[in-house]
C-alpha positions in Angstrom: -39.1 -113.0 -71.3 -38.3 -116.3 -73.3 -35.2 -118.0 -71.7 -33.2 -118.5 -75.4 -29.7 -119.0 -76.9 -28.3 -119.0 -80.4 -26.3 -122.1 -82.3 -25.6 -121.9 -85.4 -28.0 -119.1 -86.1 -30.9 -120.6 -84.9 -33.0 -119.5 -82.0 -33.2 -122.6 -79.7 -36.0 -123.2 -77.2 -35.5 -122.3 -73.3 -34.4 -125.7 -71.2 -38.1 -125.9 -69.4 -39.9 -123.9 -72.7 -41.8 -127.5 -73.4 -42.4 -127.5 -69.6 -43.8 -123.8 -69.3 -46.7 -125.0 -72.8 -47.6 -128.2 -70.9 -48.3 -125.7 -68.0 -49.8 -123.1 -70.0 -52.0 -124.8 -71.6 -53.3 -127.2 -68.7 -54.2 -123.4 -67.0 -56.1 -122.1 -70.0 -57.7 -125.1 -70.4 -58.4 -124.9 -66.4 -59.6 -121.2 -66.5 -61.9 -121.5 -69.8 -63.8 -124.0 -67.6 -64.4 -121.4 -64.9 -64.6 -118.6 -66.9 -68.2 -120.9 -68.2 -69.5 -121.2 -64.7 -72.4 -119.9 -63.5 -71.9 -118.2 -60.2 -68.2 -117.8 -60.4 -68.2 -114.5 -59.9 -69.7 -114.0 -57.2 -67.5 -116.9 -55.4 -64.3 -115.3 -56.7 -65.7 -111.6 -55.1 -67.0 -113.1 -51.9 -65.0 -116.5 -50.7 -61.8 -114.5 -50.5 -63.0 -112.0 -48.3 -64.8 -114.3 -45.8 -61.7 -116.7 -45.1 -59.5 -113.7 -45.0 -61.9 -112.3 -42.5 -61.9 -115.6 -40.5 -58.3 -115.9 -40.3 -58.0 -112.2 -38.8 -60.4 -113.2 -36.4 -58.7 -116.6 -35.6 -55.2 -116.9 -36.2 -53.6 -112.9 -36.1 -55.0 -112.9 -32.2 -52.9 -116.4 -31.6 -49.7 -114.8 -33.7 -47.0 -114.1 -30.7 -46.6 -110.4 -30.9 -43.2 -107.6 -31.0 -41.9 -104.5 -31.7 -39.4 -106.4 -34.0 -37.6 -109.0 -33.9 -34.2 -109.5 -31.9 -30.8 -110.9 -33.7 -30.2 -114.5 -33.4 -28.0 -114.7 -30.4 -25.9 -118.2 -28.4 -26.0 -116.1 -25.2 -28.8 -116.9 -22.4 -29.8 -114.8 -19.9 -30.4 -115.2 -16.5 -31.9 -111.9 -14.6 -32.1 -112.9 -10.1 -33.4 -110.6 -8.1 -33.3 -111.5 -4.5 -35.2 -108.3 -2.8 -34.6 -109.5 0.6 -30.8 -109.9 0.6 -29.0 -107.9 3.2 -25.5 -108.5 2.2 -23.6 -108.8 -0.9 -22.2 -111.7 -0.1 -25.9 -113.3 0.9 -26.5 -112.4 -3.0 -23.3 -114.1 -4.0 -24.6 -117.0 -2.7 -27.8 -116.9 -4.3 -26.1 -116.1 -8.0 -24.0 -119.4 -7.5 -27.2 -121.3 -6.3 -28.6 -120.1 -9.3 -25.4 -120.7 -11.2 -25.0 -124.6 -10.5 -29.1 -125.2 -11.3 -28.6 -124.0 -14.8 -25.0 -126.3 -15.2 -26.7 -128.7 -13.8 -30.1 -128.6 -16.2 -28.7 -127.4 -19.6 -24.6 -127.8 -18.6 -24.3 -130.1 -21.6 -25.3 -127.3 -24.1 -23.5 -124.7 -22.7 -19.7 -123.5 -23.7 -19.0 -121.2 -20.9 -20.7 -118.9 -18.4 -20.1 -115.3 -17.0 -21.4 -114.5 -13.6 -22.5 -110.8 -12.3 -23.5 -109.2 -9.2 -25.2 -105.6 -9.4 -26.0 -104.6 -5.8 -26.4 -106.8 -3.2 -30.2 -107.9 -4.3 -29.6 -107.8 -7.8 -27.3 -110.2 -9.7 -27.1 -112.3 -13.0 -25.4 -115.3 -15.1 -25.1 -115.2 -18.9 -24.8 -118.9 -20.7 -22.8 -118.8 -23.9 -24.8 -121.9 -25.9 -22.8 -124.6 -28.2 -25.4 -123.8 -30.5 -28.1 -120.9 -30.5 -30.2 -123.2 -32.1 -30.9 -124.7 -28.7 -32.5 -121.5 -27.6 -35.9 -121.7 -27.2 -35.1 -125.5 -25.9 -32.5 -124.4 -23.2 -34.9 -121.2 -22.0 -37.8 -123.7 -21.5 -35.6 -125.9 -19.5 -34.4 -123.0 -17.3 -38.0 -121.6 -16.8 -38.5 -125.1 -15.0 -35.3 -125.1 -13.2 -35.3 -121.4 -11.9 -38.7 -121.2 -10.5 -39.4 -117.8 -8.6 -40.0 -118.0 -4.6 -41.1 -115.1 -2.1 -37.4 -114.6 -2.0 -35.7 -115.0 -5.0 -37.1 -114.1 -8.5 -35.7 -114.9 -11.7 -36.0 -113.7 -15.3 -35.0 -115.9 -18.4 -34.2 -114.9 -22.1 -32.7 -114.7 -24.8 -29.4 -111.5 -24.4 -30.2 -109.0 -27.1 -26.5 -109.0 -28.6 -27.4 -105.4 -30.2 -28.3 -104.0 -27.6 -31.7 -102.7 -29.1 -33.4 -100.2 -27.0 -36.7 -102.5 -26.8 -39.3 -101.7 -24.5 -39.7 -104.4 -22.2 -43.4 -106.7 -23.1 -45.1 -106.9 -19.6 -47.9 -109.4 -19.7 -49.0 -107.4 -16.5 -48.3 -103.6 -14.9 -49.8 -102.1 -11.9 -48.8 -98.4 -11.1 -49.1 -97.3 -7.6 -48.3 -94.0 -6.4 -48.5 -91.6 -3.2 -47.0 -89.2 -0.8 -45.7 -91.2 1.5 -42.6 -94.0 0.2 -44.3 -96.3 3.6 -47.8 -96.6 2.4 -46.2 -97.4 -0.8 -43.8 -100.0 0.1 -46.6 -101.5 2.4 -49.2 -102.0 -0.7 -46.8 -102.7 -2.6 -46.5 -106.0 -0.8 -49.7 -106.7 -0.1 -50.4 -106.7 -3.6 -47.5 -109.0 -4.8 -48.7 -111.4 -1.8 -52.2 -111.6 -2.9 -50.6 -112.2 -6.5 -48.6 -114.8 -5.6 -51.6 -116.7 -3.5 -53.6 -116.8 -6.8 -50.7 -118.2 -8.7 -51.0 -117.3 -12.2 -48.0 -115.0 -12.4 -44.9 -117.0 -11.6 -42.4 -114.1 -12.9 -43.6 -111.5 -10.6 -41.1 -108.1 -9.9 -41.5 -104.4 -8.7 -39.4 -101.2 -9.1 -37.7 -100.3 -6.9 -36.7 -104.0 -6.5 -34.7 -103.2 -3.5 -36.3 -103.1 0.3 -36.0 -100.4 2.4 -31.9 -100.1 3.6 -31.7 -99.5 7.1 -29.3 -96.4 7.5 -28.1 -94.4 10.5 -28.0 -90.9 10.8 -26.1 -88.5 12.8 -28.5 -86.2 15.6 -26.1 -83.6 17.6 -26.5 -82.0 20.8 -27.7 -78.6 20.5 -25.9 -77.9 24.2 -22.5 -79.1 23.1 -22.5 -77.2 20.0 -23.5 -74.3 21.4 -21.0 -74.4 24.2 -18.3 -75.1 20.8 -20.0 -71.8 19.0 -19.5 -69.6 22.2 -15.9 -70.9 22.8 -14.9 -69.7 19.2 -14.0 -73.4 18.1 -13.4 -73.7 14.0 -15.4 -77.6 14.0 -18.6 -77.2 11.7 -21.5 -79.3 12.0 -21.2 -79.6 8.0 -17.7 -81.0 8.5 -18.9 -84.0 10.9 -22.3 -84.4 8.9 -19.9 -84.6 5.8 -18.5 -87.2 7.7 -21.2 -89.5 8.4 -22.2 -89.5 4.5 -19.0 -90.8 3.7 -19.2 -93.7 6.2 -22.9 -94.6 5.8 -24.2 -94.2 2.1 -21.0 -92.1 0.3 -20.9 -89.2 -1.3 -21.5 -88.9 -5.3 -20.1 -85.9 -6.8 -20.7 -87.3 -10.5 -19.2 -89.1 -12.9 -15.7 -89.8 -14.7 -14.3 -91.0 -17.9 -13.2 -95.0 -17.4 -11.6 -96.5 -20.1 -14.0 -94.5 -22.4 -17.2 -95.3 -20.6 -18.5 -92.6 -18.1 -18.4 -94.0 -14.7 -20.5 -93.0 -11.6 -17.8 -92.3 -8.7 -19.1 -92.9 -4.9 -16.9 -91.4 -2.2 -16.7 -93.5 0.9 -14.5 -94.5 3.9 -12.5 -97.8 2.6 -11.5 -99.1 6.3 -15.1 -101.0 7.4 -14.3 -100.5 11.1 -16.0 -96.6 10.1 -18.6 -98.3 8.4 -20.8 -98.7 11.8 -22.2 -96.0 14.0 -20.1 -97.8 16.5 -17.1 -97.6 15.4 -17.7 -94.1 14.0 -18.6 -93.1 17.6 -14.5 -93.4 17.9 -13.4 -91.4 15.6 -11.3 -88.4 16.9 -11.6 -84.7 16.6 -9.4 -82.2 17.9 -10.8 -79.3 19.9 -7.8 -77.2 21.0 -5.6 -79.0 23.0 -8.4 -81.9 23.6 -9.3 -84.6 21.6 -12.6 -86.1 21.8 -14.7 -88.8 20.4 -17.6 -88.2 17.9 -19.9 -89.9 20.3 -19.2 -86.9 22.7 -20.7 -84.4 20.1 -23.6 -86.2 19.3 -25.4 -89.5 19.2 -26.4 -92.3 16.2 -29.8 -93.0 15.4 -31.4 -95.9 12.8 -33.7 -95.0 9.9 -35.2 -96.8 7.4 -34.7 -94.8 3.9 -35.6 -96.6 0.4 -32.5 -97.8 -1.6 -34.3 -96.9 -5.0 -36.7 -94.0 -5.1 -38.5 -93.3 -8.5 -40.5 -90.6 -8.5 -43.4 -88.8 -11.3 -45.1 -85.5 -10.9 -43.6 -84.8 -7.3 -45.3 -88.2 -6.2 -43.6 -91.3 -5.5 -44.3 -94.4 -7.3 -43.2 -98.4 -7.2 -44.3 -101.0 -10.1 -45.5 -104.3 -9.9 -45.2 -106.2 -13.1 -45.0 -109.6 -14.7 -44.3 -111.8 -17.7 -45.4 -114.9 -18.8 -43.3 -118.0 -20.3 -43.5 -118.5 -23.9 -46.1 -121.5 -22.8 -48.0 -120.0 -20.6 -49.0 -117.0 -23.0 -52.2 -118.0 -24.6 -55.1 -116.1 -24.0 -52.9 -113.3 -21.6 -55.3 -110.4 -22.3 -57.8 -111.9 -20.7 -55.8 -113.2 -17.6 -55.0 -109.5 -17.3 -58.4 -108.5 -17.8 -58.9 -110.7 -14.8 -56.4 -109.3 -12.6 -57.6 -105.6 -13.4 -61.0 -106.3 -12.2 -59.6 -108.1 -9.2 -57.6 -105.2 -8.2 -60.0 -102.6 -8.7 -62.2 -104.6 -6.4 -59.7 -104.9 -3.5 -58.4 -101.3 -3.5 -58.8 -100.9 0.0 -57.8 -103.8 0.9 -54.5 -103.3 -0.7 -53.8 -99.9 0.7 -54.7 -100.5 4.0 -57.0 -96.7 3.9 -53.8 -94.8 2.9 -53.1 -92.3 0.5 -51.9 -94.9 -2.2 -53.2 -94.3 -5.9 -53.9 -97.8 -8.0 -53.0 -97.6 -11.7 -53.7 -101.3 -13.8 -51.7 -100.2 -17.0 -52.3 -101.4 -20.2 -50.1 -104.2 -20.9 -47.5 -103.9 -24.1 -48.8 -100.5 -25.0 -46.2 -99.4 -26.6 -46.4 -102.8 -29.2 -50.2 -102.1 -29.3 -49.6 -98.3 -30.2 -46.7 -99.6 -32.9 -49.5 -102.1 -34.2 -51.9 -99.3 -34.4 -49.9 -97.0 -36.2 -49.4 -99.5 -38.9 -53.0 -100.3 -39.5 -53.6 -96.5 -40.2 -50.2 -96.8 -42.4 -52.1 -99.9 -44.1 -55.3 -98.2 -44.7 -53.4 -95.3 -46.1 -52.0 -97.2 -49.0 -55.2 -99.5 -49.9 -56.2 -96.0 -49.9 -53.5 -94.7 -52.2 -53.3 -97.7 -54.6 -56.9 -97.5 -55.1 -56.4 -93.6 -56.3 -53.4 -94.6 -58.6 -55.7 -97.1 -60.1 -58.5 -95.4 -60.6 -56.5 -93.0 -62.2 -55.3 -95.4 -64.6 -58.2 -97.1 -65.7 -61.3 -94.7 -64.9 -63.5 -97.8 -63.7 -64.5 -98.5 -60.3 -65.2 -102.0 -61.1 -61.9 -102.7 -62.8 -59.9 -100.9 -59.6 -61.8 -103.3 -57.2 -61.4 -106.4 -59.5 -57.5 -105.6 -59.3 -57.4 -105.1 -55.5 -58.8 -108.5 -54.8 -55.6 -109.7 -54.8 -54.8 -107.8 -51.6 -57.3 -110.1 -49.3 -55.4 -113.2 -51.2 -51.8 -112.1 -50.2 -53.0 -111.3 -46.8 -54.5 -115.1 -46.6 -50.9 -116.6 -48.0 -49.4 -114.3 -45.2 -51.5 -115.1 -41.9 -51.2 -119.2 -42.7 -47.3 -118.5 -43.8 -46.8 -116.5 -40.2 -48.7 -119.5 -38.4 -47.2 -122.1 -39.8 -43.5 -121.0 -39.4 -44.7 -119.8 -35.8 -42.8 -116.4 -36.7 -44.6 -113.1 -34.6 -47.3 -110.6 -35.7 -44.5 -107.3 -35.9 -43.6 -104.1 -37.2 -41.8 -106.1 -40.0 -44.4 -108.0 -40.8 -46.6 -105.5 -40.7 -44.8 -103.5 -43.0 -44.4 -106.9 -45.0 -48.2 -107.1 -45.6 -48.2 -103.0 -46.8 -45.3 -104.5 -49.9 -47.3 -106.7 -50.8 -50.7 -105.1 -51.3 -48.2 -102.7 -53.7 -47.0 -106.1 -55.3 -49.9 -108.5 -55.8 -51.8 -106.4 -57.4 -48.8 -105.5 -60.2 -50.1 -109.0 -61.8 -53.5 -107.7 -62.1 -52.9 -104.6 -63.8 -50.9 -106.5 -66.1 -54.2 -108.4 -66.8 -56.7 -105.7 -66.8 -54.3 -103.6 -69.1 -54.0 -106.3 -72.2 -57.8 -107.2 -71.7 -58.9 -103.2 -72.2 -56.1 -103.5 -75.1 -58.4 -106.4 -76.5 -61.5 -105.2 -76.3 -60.7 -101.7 -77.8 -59.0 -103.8 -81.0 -63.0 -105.2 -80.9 -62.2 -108.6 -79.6 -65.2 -110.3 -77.7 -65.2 -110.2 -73.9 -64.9 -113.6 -73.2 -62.0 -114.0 -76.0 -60.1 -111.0 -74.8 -60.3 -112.4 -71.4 -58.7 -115.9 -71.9 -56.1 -114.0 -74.7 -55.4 -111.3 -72.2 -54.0 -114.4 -69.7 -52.4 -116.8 -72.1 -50.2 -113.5 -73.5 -49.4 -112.3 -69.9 -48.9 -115.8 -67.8 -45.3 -116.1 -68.7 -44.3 -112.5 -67.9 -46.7 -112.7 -64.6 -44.9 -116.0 -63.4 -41.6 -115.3 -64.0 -41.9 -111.8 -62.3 -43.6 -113.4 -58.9 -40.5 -115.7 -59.0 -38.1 -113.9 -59.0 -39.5 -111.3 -56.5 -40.2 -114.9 -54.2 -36.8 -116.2 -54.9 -35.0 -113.0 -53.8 -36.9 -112.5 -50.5 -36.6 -116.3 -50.1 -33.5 -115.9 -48.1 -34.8 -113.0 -45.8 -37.6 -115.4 -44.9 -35.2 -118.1 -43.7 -33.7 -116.0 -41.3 -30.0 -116.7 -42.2 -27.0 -115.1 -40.3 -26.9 -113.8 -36.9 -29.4 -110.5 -37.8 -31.7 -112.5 -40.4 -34.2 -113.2 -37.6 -35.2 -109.3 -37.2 -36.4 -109.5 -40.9 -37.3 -113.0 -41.2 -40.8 -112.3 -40.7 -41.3 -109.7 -43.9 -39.5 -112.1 -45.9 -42.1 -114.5 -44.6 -45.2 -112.1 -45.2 -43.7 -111.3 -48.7 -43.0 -114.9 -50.1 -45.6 -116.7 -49.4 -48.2 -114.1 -49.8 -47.3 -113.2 -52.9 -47.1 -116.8 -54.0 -50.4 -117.7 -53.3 -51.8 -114.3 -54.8 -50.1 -114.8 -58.1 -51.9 -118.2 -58.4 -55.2 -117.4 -57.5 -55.1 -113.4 -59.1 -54.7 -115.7 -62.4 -57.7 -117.0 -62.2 -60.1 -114.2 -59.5 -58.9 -111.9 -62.1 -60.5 -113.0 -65.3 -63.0 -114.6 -63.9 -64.4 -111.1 -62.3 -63.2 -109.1 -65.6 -65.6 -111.9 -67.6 -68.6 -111.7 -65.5 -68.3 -108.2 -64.9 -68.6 -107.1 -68.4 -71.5 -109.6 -69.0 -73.2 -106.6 -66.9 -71.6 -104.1 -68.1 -71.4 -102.4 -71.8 -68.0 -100.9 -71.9 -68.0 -100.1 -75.4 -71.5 -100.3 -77.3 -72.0 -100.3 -80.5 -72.1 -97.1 -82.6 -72.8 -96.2 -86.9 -68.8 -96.1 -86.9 -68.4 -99.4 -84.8 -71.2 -101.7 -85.0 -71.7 -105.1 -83.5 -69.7 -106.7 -86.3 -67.0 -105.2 -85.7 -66.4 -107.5 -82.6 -64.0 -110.4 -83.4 -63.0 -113.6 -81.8 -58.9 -113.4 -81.0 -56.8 -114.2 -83.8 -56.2 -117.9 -83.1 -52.1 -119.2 -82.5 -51.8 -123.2 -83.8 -49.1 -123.2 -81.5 -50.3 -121.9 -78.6 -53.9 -123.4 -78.6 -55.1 -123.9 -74.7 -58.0 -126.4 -75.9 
């Protein structure tokens, strides 16, 4: 472990070996001052635990929270969903409007932009930035810009480039269901309206997003057709009714493979003057030598039928849901708290008396069943370490003295995670679970040499401060390497660095600060604990004498 090289056939010393003694022996002269101290001990056992407790209490709840982290991306999205627009070209309009605002607020950081339209109240413009590092700068900006109305609703983030199949984070989720798609679509916005009057949730949608369309239907007249029938003629009512679909909404008969992507195909009249019950009242039919209208064998009517219908358990359903800006997240579970109570206290009010069931989900449950998972995955290996380790050593005590590194790295990580402003995730989740397998590596290498000590009859209090002068080199150089190689993952770099950036995060600076306080926790608990305790006592083969202070090294004296 001794960084050397041979000239002339002598050994020379490392470049920073006069370095690493100076540092070696301002430790042991640090540690053999509070190894002496009365009530060190108990410090050591307890002050960890309470300021790893207050930080869980304190900073983890303030931690933004995901699934896992996105890629780095330069593309901006803007999602516009303009529920009331009748026409497609109404929602052209809007995408523009929407189009020249974000030009207009962040046009000097953009490179390009690539407009899309949906449906004719859905639409959307992507941003490619100069420079993704402008990100959370130009979303901010846009949230100002591209502020949501009764009308118009927008939606701003960052594109996933990936692709990941994330669930969506909802800050807010209210389920209603029923029988009847009217009740639905009338609570539906009486509840967005009363949202909207309170004002606390700008970004408000629901599915279906689109209103009601208002379609036409074809109603026949029973005395024509059965005049037709009893004259023998060949026209069938499924032939006309066929008919009208094609004009009105289209037929879909599936899909087909597009330039290898499967494509939904609609089948509908291309001319628009059959595109109107008007005009559709024209259209000839042949009835033997005759040829009559389509008006003559029946009449239009208008209906109302939803453009989306989304259905569960044979009742249909609509969504209200919301999210928050980035600023305007602190403290969401209780605004949500808030708006559940509020709802469950205007039910009727919000149904008008009908048949309408009111569901407040829980928001981000599937992040909040993801983080629950992991803390039975994290219990499960303090759970597992502390088997391997009693295995090894046969000592309660000892066991516990190692694994009070594991409070220590999680410390490093919670003020690491704040202090980058990097998210409470999966990866940095699983980042916390390596490191409890890591920190407490330097504390068996510790525990190991001191038992060594002891059984060679060396007093406790040597053995202690030989056992950490033999193994600081070897403990140091093995946290620094393991630092330096997940230094890169915690930087982030490359397009995909940002899904693992927290781990590396977790992992670096946890471990970091547990390898510097474990050298001193350690021995200090090992000390004190065998002040209490008589590991070996004396015996006619092995009496007290037989206990020796450590052989001494001139070189390598810490005092």
């Amino acid at each position: 472990l001794f960084l050397i090289k041979k000239t002339n056939g002598v050994i020379q010393p490392a470049p920073l070996e006069k370095q690493l003694n100076g540092l070696s022996k301002r430790y042991m002269s640090l540690l053999d001052y509070f190894v002496g101290r009365k009530g060190m001990k108990l410090a050591v056992a307890v002050v960890p635990m309470i300021i790893a407790a207050i930080l869980l209490f304190t900073i983890a709840p303030r931690l933004p929270k995901e699934i896992v982290g996105t890629p780095a991306t330069d593309w901006l999205y803007v999602g516009i969903n303009a529920p009331q627009s009748s026409t497609s070209r109404q929602m052209e309009n809007i995408v523009q409007e929407a189009e020249s605002k974000s030009l207009e607020a962040i046009g000097d950081l953009t490179a390009y932009t690539f407009v899309q339209m949906q449906q004719k109240t859905y639409g959307s413009v992507m941003l490619r930035l100069k420079d993704k590092r402008d990100m959370k700068k130009t979303i901010a900006s846009l949230q100002k810009v591209l502020t949501n109305t009764p009308e118009v609703f927008y939606f701003v983030d960052s594109w996933n480039p990936a692709e990941l199949p994330l669930p969506q984070m909802n800050h807010l989720e209210i389920r209603m269901s029923g029988k009847r798609s009217e009740d639905i679509r009338m609570a539906t916005s009486r509840l967005k309206f009363m949202i909207n009057e309170k004002g606390d949730y700008k970004r408000l949608s629901t599915t279906p997003s689109a209103p009601n369309s208002k379609l036409y239907r074809f109603v026949p007249y029973d005395h024509v057709w059965s005049a037709l029938e009893a004259d023998g003629s060949t026209l069938n009512l499924m032939d006309v009714l066929d008919l009208t679909f094609y004009a009105n909404t289209g037929k879909k008969p599936g899909s087909m493979l597009i330039d290898g992507k499967m494509t939904p195909v609609t089948i509908r009249f291309a001319d628009e003057r059959f595109q109107n019950p008007e005009t559709l009242g024209a259209y000839p039919f042949k009835l033997k030598k005759k040829i009559v209208p389509l008006s003559a064998l029946g009449r239009f009517e208008t209906v109302e039928a939803p453009s989306e219908i989304n259905r569960e358990n044979g009742r249909e359903e609509a969504i209200v849901r919301s999210t928050l800006d980035k600023d305007e997240e602190q403290g969401w579970e209780a605004l949500a708290e808030k708006y559940a109570t509020f709802v469950n206290a205007n039910i009727k009010q919000i149904t008008g008396g009908k048949d309408v069931n009111i569901e407040v989900m829980q928001p981000k449950k599937e992040l909040f069943a993801a983080l629950k998972q992991l803390k039975t995955s994290l219990i499960i290996s303090i759970a597992l370490i502390f088997l391997v380790l009693w295995l090894q050593f046969a000592s309660i005590r000892q066991v516990l003295v190692i694994m009070m590194t594991i409070p220590v790295g999680l410390i490093g990580s919670l003020i690491a995670l704040s202090l980058f402003s990097s998210t409470l995730s999966l990866n940095s989740a699983l980042g916390v679970i390596l490191l409890n397998g890591i920190a407490v590596n330097n504390a068996i290498l510790l525990v190991e040499v001191y038992n060594q000590l002891l059984e060679k009859g060396i007093a406790p209090r040597e053995a202690v401060m030989e056992a950490c002068r033999s193994r600081l080199r070897p403990i140091l150089i093995t946290s620094l390497t393991t630092c330096l190689g997940m230094f890169p993952i915690a930087l982030g770099l490359g397009d995909g660095g940002k899904i693992l950036q927290p781990l590396g995060i977790t992992v670096t600076f946890g471990l970091l600060l547990s390898t510097f306080l474990s050298l001193f926790i350690v021995p200090i608990a090992l000390y004190r604990q065998d002040d209490l305790i008589e590991i070996d006592p004396p015996s006619p083969d092995k009496p007290k004498s037989a206990i020796k202070p450590a052989p001494v090294d001139e070189e390598r004296v810490w005092q």
